[in-house]
C-alpha positions as CSV (number, residue, x, y, z in Angstrom):
1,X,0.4,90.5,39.4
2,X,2.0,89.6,42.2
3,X,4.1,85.9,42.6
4,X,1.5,84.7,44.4
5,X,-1.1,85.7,41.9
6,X,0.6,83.9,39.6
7,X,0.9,80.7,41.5
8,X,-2.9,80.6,41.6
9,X,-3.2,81.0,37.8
10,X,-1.0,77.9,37.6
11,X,-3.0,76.1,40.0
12,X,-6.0,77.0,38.0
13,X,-4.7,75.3,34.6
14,X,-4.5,72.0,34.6
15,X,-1.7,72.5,31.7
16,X,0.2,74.8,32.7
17,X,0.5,72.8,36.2
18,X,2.0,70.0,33.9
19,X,3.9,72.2,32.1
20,X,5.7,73.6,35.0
21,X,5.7,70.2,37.2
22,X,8.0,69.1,33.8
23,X,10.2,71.9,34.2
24,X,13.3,70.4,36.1
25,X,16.6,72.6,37.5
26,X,19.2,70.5,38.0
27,X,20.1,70.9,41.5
28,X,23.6,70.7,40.2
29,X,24.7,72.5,37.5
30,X,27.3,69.9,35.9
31,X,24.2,67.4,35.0
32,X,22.8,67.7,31.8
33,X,19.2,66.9,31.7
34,X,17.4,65.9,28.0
35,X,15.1,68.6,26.6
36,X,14.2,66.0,24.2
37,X,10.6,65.3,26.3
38,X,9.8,68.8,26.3
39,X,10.6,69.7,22.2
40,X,7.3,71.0,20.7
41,X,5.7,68.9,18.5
42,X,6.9,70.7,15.2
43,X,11.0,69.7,15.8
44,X,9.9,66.3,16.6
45,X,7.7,65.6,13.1
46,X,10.7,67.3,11.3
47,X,13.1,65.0,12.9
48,X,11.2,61.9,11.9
49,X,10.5,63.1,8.6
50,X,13.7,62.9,7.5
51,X,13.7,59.4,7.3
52,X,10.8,59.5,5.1
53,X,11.4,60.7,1.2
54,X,10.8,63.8,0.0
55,X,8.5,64.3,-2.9
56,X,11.7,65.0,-5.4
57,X,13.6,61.7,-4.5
58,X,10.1,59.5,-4.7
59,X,10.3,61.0,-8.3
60,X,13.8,59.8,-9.2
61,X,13.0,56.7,-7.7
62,X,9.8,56.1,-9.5
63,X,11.9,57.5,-12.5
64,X,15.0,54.9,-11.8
65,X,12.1,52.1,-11.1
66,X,10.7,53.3,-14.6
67,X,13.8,53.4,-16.6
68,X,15.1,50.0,-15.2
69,X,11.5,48.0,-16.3
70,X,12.1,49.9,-20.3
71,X,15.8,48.7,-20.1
72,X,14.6,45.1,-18.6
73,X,11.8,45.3,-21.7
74,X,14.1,46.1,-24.4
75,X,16.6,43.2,-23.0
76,X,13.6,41.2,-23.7
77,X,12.6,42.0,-27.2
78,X,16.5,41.9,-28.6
79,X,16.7,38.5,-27.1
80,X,13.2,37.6,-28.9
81,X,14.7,39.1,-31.9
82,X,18.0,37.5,-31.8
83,X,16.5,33.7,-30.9
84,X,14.0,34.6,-33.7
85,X,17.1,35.6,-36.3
86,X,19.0,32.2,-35.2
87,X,15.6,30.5,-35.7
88,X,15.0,32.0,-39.1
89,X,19.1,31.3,-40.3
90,X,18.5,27.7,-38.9
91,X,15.8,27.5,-40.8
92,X,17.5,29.2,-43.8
93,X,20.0,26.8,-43.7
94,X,18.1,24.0,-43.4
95,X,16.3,24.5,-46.8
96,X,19.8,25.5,-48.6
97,X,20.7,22.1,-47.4
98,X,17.4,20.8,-48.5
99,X,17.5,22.2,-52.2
100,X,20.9,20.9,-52.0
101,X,20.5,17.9,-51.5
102,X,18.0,18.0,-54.1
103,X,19.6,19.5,-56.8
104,X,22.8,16.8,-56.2
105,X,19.7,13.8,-56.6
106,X,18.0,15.2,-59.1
107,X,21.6,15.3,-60.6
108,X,22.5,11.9,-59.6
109,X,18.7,11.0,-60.9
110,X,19.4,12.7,-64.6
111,X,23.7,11.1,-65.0
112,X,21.2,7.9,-64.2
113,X,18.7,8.2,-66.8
114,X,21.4,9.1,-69.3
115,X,23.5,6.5,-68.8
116,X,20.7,4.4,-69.4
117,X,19.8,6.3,-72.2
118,X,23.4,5.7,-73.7
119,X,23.4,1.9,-72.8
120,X,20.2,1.4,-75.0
121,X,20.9,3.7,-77.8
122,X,23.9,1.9,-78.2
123,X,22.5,-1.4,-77.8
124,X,20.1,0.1,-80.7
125,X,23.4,0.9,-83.1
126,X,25.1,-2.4,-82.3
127,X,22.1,-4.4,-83.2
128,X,21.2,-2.5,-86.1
129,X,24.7,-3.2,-87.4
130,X,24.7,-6.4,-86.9
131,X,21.3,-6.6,-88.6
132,X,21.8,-4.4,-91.4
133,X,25.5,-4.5,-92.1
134,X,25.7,-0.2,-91.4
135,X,25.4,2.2,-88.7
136,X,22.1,3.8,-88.6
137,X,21.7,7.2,-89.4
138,X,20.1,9.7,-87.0
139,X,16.7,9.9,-88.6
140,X,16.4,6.3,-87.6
141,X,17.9,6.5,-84.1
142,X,15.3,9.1,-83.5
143,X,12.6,6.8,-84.7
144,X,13.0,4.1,-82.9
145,X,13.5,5.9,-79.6
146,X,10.6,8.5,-80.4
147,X,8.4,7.3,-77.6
148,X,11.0,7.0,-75.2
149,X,12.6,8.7,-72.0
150,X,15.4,8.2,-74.8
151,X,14.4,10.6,-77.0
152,X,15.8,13.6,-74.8
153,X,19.4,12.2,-75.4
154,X,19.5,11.2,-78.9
155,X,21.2,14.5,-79.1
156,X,23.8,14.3,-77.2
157,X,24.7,10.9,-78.1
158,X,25.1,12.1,-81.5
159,X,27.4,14.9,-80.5
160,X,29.3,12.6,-78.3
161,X,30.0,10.2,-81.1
162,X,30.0,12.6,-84.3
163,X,33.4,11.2,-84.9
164,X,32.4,7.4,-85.6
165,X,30.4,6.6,-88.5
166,X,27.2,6.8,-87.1
């Protein structure tokens, strides 16, 4: 093939025309002329996937994206648990105070009744004095007060004042 011959074959193919017309010499050999137009496709989808991820990193990232969501999830249920703890002691303590309060008027509520209790038993003893010129023995306390809120205290009273003739 002679350099003619070859010429021709150029001229024939319409890509290898282009191909050579994009071939430059620098007419001086100090300039540097980019190759960067004439790269084969290949280097230039390698040098712009590198900006894209690689399988392995998408991974970690779905992974870190994953891990992140439980951690954010279990944040969530101890804070449910713990407002649902401080709901439950509030609550707790709410009812202790309740039955305390309770317990301190059914308390105040029973000192009541027995003091009453006392004030008409003994109103019972003084009149029956009076009346009768003695005490009244128990079996007649009891009597008297047998169908009374009374009744539940004659016992007591009696303790209380087993030192007086009664």
């Amino acid at each position: 093939m002679t350099h003619h011959e070859g010429h021709e074959e150029h001229e024939e193919d319409p890509e290898r025309k282009r191909q050579f017309k994009q071939l430059k010499r620098p007419d001086i050999c100090d300039v540097i002329i980019s190759a960067e137009e004439n790269r084969h496709h290949w280097y230039k989808d390698l040098l712009n996937n590198e900006n894209e991820p690689i399988d392995i990193e998408e991974r970690i990232e779905g992974n870190l994206v994953e891990l992140q969501e439980q951690l954010i999830e279990k944040e969530k249920d101890l804070f449910k648990k713990e407002n649902d703890m401080v709901l439950k002691e509030s609550s707790m303590k709410q009812r202790l105070m309740n039955e305390i309060d309770n317990a301190q008027r059914k308390k105040a509520e029973y000192e009541n009744k027995m003091q009453t209790a006392y004030i008409k038993i003994e109103e019972f003893v003084n009149m029956y004095s009076q009346t009768n010129g003695r005490d009244p023995i128990e079996e007649e306390i009891r009597t008297h007060f047998e169908n009374g809120d009374e009744i539940e205290f004659i016992d007591e009273f009696m303790m209380r004042h087993a030192d007086e003739k009664i």
